[in-house]
BAPA-262230 format. One record per residue: x, y, z of N, C-alpha, C, CB in turn. Coordinates in steps of 0.001 Angstrom, whole numbers, plus 500000, padded with zeros to 6 digits. Glycine has a CB too. Layout:
XYZXYZXYZXYZ
...
! end
This chain:
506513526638533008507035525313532645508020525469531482505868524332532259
509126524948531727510191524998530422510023524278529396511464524650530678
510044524772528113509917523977526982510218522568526960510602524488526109
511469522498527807511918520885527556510374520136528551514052520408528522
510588520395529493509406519971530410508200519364529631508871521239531232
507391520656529120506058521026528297506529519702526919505979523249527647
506995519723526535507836518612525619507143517614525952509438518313525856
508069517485526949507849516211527848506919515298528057507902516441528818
505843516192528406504408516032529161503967515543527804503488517535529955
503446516364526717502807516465525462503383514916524895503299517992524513
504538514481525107505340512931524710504810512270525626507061512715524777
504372512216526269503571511004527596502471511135527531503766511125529223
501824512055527183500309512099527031499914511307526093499756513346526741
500840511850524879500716511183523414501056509294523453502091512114522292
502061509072524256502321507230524616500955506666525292503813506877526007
500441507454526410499804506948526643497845507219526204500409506943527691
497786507999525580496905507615524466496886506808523390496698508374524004
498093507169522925498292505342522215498156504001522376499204504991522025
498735503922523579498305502884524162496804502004524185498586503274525169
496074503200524483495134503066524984493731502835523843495203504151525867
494343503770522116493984503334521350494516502239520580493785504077520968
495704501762520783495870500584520483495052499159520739496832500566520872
495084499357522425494381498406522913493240498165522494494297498492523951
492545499489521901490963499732521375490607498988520015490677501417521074
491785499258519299491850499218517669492689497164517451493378501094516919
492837496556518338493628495600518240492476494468517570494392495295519710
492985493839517123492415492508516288492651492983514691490494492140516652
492080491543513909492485491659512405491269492571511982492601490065511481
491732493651511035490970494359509816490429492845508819492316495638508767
489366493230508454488255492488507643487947493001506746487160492223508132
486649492573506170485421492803504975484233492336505415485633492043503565
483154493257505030482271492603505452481025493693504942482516492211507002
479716493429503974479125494042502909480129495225502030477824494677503546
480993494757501427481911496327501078482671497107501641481347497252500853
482707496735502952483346497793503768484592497135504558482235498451504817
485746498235505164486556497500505702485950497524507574488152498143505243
486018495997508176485875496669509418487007496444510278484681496283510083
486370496680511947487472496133512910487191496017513853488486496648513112
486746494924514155486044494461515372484193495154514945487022495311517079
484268494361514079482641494583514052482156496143513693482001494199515646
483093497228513448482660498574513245483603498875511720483066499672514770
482977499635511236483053500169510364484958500939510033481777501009510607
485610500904509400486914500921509252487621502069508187487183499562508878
487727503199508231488286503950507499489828504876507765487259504620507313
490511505053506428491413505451506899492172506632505808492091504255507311
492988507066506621494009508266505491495657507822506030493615510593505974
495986507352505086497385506315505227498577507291504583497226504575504138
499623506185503775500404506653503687501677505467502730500482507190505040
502155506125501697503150504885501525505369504799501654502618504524499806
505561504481502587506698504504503070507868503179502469506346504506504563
507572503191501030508473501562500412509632501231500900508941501489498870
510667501951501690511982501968502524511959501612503588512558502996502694
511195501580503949511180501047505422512316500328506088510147500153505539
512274499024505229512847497503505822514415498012505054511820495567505014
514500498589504116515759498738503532516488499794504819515608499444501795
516191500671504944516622501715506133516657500871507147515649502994506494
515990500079507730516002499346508950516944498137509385514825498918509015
517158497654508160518346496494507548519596496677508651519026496947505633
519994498592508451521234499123509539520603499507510464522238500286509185
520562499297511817520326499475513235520556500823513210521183498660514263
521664501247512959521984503112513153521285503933512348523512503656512784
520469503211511307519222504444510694517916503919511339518944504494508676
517917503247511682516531502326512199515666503612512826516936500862513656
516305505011513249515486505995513878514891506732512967516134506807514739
514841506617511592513978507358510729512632506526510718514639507558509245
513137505519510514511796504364510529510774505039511975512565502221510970
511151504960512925510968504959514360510180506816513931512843504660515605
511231507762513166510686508930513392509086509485512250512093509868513225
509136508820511191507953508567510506506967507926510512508071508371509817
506910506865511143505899506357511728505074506826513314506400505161511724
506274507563513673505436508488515132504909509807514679506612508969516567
505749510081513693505039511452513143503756511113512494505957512271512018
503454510318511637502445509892510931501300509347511980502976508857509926
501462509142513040500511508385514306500134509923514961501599507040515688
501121510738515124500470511627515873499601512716515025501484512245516720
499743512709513521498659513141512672497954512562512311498802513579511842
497920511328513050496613510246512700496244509036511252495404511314512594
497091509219510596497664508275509834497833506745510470498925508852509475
496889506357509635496706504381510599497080503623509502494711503576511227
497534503670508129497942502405507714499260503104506781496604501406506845
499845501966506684501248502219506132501657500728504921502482502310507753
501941501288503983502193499724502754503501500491502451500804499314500914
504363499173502124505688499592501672506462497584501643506558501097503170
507410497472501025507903496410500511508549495488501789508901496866499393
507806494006501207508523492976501970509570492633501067507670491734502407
510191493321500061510878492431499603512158493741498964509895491304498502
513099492712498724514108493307498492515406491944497345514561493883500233
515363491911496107515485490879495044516954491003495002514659491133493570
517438490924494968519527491207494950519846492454495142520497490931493370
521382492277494648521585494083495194521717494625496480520448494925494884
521671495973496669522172496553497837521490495824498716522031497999498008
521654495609499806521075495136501083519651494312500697520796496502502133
520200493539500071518926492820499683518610491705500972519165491985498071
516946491308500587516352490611501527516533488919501142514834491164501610
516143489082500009516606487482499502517582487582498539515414486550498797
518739487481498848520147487381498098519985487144496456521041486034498763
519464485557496964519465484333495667517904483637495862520974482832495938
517444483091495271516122482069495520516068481374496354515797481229494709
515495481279497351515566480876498793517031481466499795515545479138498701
518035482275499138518891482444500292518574484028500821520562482161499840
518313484115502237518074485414502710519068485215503623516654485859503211
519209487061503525519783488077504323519322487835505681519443489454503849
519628487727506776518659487304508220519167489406508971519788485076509696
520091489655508916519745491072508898518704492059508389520522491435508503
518708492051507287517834492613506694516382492254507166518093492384505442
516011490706507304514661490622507903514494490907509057514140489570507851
515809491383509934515190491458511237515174493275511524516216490427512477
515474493647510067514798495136509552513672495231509607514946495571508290
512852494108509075511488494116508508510837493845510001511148492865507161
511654492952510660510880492425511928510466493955513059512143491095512854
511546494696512997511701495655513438510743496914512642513075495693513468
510404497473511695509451497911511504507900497165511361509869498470510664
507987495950511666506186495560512023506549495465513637505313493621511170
507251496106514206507051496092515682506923497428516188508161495413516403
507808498568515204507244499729515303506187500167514594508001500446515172
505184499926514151504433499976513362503203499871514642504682498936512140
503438498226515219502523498012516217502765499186517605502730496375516630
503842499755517932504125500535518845502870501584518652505609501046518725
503410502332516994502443503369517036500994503598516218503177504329516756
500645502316516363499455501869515955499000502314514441498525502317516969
500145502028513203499832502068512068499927500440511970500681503052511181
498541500391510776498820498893510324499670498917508814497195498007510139
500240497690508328500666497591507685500269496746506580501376497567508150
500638497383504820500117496463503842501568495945503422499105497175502578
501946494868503387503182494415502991502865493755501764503886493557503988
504238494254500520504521493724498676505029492954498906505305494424497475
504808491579498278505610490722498080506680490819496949504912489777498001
506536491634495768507221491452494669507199492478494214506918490598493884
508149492853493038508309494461492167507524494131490987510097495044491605
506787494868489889506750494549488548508027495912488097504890494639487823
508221496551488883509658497072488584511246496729488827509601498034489053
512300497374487675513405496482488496514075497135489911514719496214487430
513650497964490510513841498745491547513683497644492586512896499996491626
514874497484493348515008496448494078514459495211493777514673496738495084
514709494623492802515109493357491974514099493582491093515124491823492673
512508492961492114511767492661490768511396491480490123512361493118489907
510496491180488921510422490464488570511331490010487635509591490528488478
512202491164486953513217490840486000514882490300486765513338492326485051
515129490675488042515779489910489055515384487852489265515241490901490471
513621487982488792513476486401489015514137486123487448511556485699489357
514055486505486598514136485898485637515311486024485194513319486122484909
516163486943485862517811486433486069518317485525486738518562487215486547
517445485104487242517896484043488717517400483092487522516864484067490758
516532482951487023515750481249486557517114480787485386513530481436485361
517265482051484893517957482217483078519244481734483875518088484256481935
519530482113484976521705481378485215521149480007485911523349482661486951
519700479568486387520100478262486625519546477500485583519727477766487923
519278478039484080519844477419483412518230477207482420520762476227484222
517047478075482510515867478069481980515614479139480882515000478164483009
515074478339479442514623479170479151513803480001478949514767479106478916
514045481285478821513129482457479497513003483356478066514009483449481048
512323483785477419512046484590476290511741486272476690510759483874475561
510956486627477638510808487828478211510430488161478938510530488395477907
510938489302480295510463489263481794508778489210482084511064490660482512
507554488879480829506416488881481167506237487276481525505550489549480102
506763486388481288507229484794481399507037484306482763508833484537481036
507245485697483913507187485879485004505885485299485425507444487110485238
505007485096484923503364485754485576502974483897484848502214487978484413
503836483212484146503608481547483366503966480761483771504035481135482252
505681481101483745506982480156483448506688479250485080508936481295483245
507033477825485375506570477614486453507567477758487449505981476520486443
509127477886486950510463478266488070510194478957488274511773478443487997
509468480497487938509399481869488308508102481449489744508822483099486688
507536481173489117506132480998489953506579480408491196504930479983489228
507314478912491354508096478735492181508897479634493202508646478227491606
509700480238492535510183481359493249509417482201494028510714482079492495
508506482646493643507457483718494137507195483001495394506012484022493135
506055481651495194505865481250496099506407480732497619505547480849495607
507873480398496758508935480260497992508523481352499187510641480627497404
509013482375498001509526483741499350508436484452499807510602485126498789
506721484276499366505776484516499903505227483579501333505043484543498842
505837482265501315505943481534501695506834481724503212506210480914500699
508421481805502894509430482910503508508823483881504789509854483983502202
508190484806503886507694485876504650505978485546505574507617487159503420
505457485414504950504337485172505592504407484088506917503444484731504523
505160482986506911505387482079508062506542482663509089505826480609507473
507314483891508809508525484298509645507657484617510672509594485504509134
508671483886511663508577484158513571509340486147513732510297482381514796
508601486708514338509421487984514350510104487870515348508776489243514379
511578488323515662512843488260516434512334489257517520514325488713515570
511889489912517146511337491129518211510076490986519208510909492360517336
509060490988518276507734490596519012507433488845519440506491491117517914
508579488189518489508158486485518710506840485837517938507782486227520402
506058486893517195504545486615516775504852486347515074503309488178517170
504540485499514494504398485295513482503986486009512342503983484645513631
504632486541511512503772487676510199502094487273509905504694487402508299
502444485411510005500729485269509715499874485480510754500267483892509269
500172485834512118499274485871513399499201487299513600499864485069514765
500062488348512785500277489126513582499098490333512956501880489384513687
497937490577513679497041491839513569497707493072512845496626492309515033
499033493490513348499847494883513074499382494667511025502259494744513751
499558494121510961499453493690508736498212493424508873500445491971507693
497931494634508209496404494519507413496148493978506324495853495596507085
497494493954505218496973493032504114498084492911503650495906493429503105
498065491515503204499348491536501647498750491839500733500136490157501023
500018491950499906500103492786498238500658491963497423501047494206498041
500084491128496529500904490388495684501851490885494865500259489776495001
501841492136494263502833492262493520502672494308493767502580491299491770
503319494961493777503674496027493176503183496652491942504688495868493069
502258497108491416501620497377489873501989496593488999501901498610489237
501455494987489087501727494194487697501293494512486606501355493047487646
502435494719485321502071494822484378502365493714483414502371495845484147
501676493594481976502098492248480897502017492795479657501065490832480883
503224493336479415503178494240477543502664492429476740505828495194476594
503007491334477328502827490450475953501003489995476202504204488706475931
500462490767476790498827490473476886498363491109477734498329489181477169
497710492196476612497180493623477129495613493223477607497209494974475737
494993491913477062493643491613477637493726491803479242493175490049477231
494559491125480226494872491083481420494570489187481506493896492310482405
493999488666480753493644487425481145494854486660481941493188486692479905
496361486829481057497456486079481558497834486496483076498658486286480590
497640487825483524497392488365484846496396487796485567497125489643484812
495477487554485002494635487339485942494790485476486226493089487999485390
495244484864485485495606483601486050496471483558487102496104482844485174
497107484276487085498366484514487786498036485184489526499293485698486705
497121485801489304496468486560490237495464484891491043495375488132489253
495127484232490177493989483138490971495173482129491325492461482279489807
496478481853490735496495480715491557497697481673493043497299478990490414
498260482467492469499054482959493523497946483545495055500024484312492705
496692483949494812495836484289495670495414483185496494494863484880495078
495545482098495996495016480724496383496223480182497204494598479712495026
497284480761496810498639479832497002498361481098499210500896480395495067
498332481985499336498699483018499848497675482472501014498596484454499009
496125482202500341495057482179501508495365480818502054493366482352501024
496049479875501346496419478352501886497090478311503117497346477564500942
498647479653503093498920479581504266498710480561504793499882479237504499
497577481744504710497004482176505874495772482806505790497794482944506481
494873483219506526493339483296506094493113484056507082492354481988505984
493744484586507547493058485731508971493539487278508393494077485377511032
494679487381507104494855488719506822493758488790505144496845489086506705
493971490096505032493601490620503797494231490033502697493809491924503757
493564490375501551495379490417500414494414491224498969496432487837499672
495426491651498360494977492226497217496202492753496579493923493251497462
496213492868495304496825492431494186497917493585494165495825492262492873
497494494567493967498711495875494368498741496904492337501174494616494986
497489496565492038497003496607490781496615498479490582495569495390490697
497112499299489183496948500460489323495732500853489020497751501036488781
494919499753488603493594499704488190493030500269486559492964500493489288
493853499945485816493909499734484155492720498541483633495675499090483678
491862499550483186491098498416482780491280497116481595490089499045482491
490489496460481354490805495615480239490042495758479270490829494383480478
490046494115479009488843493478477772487555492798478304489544492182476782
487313493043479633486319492210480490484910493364480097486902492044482542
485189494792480119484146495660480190484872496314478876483852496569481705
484795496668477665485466497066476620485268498786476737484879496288475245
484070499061477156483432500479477043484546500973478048481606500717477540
484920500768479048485646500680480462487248501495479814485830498596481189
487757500974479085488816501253478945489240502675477986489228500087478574
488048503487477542487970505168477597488409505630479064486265505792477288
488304504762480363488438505370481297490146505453481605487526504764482259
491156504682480652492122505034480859493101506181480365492382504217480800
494102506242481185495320507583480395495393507271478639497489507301481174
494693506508477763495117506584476720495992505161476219495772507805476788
496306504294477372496612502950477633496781502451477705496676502443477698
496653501130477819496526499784478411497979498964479127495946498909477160
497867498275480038499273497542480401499029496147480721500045498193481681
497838495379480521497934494526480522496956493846481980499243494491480259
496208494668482241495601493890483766494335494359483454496216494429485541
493187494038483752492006494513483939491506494467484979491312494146483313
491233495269485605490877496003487165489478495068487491490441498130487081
488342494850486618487326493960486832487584492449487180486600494033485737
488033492027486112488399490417486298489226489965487181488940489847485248
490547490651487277491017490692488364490985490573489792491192491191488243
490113491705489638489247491811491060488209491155491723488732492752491115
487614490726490875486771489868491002487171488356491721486324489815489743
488120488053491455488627486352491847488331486380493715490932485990491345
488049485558493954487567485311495398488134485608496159487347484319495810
489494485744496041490710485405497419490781486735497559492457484535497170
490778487294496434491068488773496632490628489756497758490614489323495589
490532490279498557489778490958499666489145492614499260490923491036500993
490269493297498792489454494568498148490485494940496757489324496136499475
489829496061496199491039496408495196490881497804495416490952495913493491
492534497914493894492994499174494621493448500157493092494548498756495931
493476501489493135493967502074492179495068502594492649493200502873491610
496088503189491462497109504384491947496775505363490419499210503720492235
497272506298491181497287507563489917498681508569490032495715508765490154
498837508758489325499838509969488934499280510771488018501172509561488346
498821511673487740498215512490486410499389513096485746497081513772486787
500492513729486942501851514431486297502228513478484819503383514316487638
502404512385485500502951511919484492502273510827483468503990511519485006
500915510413484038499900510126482906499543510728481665498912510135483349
499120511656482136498648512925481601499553514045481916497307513236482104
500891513782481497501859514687480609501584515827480040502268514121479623
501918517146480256501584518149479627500046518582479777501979517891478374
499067518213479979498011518523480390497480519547481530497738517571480541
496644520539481326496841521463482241496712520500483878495627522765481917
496802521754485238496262521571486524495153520719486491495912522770487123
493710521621485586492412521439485627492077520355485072491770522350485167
492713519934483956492920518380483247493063517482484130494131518149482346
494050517383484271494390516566485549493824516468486768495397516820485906
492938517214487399492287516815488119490570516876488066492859517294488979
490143517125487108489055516561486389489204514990485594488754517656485365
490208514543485280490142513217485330490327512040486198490640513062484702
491443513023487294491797512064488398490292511711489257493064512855489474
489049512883489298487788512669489772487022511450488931487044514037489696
487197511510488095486848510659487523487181509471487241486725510986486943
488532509675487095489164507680487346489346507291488845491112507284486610
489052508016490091488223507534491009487135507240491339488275507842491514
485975507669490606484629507494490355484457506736489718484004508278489980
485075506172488840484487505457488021484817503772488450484957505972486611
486280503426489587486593502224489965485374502114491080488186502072490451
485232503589491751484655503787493041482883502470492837484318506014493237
482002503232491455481159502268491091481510501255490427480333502669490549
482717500932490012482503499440489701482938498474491065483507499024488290
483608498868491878483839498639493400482595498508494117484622499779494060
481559499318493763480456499043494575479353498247494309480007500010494845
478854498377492564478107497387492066478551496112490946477166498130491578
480021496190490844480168494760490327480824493925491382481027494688488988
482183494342491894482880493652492392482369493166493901484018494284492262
481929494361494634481506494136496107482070494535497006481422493087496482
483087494865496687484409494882497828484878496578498064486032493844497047
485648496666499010486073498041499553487359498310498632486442498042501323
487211499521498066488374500111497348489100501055497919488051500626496242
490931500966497284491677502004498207492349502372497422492410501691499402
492604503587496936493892504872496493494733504539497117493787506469496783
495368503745496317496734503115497397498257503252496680496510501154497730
498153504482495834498891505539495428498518506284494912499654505427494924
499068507656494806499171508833494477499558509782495117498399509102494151
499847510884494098500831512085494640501028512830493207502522511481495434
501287513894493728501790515249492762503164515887492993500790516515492986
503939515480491950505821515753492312505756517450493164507148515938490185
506474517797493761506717518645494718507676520070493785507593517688496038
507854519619492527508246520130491351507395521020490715508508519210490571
506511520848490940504944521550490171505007522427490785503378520944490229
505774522859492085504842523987493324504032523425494541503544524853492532
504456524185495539503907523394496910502687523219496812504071524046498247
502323525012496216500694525677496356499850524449495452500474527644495431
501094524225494481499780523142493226499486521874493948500575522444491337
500471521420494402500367520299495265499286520067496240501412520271495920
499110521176496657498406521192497897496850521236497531498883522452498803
496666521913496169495333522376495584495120520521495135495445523919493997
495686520048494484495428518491494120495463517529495103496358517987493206
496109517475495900495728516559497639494314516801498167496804517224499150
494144518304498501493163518610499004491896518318497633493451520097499639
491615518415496844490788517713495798490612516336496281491449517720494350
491610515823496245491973514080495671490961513801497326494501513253495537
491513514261498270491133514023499437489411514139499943491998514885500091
489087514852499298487410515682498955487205514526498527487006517156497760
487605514463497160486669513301496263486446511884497369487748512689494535
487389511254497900487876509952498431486783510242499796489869509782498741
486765511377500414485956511218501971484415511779501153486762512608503704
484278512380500116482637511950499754482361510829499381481997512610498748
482936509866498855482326508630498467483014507906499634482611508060496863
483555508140500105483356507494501514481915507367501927484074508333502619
481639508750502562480440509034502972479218508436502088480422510428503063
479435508077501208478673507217500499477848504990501355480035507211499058
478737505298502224478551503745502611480036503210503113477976502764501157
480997503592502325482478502509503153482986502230502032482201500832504151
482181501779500706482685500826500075484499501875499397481229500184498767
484720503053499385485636503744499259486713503798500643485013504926498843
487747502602501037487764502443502154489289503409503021487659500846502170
489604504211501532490648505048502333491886505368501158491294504058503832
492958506206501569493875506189500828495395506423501374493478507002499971
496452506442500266498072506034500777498366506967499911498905504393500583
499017508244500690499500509220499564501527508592499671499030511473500197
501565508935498300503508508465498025503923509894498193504204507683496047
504446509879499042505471508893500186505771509623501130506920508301499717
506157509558502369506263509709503209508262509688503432505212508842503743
508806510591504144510229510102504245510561510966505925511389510732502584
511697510693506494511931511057507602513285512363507257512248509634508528
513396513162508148514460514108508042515671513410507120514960514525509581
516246514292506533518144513814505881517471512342505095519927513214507751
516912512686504458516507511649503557516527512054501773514976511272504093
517168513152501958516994513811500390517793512870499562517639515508500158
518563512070499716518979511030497752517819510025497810521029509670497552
516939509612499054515253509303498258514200509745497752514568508896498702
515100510377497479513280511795497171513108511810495478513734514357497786
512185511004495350511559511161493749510885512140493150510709510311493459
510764513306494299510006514300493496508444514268494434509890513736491615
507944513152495118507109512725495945506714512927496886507179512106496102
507885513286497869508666512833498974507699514258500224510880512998498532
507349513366500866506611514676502094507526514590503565504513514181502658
507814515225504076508417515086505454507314516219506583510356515677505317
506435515018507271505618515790508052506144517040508762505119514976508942
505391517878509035506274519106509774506887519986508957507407518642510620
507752519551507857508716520217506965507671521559506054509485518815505792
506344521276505401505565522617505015504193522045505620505521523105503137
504431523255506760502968522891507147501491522922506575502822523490508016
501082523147505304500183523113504479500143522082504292500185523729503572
501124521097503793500797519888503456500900519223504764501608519331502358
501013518946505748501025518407507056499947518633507466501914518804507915
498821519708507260497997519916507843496511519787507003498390521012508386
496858519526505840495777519199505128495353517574504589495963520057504072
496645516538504970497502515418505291496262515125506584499448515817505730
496944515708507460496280515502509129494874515482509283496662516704510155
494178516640508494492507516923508335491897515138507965492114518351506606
492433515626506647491664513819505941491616512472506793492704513119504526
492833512611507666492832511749508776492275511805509691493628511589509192
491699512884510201490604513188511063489290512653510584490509514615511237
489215513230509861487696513535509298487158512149508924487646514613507858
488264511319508184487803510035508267487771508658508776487872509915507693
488557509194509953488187508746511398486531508893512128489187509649512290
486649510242511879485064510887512636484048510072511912484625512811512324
484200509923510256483188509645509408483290507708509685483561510422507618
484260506975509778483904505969510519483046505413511556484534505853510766
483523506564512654482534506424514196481113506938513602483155507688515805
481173508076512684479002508234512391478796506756511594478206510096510767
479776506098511012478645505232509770478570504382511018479287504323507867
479457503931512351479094503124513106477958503400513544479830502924513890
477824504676514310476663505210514672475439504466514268476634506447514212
475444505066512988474387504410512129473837503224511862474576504569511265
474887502507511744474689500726512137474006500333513356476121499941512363
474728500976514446473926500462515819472675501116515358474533501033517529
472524502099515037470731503015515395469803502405513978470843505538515232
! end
């Protein structure tokens, strides 16, 4: 059989197993004692975070990277994918001005939650930046300040009620859009596993987190009003506060203004989530540093996730710059990955993780240092692929277990 052939076959086998787990895996992701489910079973995963998506997709003639990372990531078993609904002025932006959108650009976005559903990754969609990297919150407060409000400093964001306005608009925007492609509504549509209110909110003018966390109850409230069949959770790096005082030894040294407890805690919320970087947390600090704490500032959300809050927690960033060395890289994934599928194995309430980032071939002026291209070193592709296995398998035993 000729290579192209053998190709061939291995590409049709692979569609139509998809298929077939699609059909299997279809309906909305939940909660339910701590755990994520789906369809009544137990729900785990090894994801991935791809923030370009909708920006690449915006032009039809790159739209095949989108198309080529998300099939690569399906056929190593990778089931959820978070990356930005939003895009604040600027290059190919999604909402121009406050209420004026780009209708190209969304039918970028429409177009990756349709490939997404093709290859059966679900999706966590951001509503907002706390960075100015594609607008942002300091983009709203350029918009409020020229129509004419005054604004004292981009934390005003998380008070001021034009800002809040704004937010809600375009959460509003997005969550009710009809998709051009599939015809199904963002709020109907199963493919989105959860929104993200914001991107790692931070508040230098109130390091308690309290002013966050208002901000967090009425925008959570504003979100479940118009829709109640997806997830949502905050998009928080998990910095503790002033709610547990002892708690906040558990940070890099500190604080930004959110507290991971109180926060989390508010009702609407569905699960919470950490991110880590140690490179650059913990600056200068050896290998062994760094990942003796990263065990530990997963352990330590892991039990307050299980006996205060209730809810399923997710590593819904991290990564080790590609700068350090492949070999180091690979020694800290494979750790990070250990830690996350033993307390898995713990019950669920640890419900998976999103390593940064994911990119498709000829993608090098995005590459932060982050940047993985499946296939490209197979060590990391294949130790990537394992965790996705394994906590797949470890899903189907805790089901097991439930039925018996």
């Amino acid at each position: 059989m000729s290579y192209t052939h053998r190709r061939s076959c291995i590409s049709g086998l692979f569609l139509l197993l998809l298929a077939l787990a699609c059909e299997a895996n279809s309906g909305f992701i939940g909660v339910k004692d701590s755990h994520f489910v789906l369809n009544g079973s137990p729900f785990l995963f090894n994801g991935f975070n791809s923030y370009w998506l909708m920006h690449v997709a915006a032009d039809p003639a790159e739209r095949y990277k989108v198309t080529e990372v998300l099939k690569d990531a399906s056929i190593a078993g990778l089931s959820v994918c978070r990356t930005w609904a939003f895009s604040d002025g600027g290059d190919r932006a999604l909402q121009i001005s406050p209420g004026v959108y780009d209708e190209r650009v969304f039918q970028g976005l429409d177009f990756v939650i349709a490939e997404a559903k093709k290859y059966g990754v679900r999706l966590i969609l951001s509503f907002v930046n706390q960075w100015n990297d594609f607008g942002g919150k300091a983009e709203y407060v350029w918009w409020a300040r020229n129509a004419g409000a005054q604004i004292s400093n981009d934390d005003e964001f998380y008070t001021h009620p034009i800002l809040k306005k704004y937010l809600k608009n375009h959460i509003e925007k997005v969550v009710t859009r009809l998709n051009s492609i599939t015809k199904v509504a963002y709020k109907d549509d199963p493919t989105i596993m959860a929104w993200e209110l914001m991107n790692e909110p931070r508040d230098q003018a109130d390091y308690s987190g309290k002013t966050v966390n208002g901000w967090v109850q009425e925008m959570a409230s504003f979100v479940k009003s118009l829709d109640n069949k997806h997830l949502l959770e905050v998009g928080m790096e998990g910095f503790y506060g002033d709610s547990i005082p002892e708690r906040k030894l558990v940070n890099p040294g500190y604080q930004v203004g959110t507290d991971f407890i109180s926060n989390h805690l508010i009702n609407e919320i569905d699960f919470a989530t950490i991110h880590a970087y140690t490179d650059q947390w913990l600056s200068g600090q050896s290998d062994e540093a760094q990942l003796l704490w990263m065990e530990k500032w997963i352990t330590s959300h892991w039990e307050d996730a299980r006996n205060i809050l209730k809810k399923p927690l997710v590593l819904a960033e991290f990564g080790k710059s590609s700068r350090s060395g492949e070999g180091s890289r690979d020694i800290f994934m494979s750790s990070v990955y250990r830690n996350v599928y033993n307390l898995a194995k713990e019950g669920g309430t640890m419900g998976g993780n999103l390593v940064w980032q994911l990119m498709a071939h000829g993608m090098e002026n995005y590459d932060d240092g982050y940047s993985i291209v499946l296939g490209q070193i197979p060590s990391t592709t294949q130790i990537i692929s394992n965790q996705a296995h394994i906590m797949t398998a470890l899903a189907h035993s805790l089901n097991s277990r439930v039925k018996t």
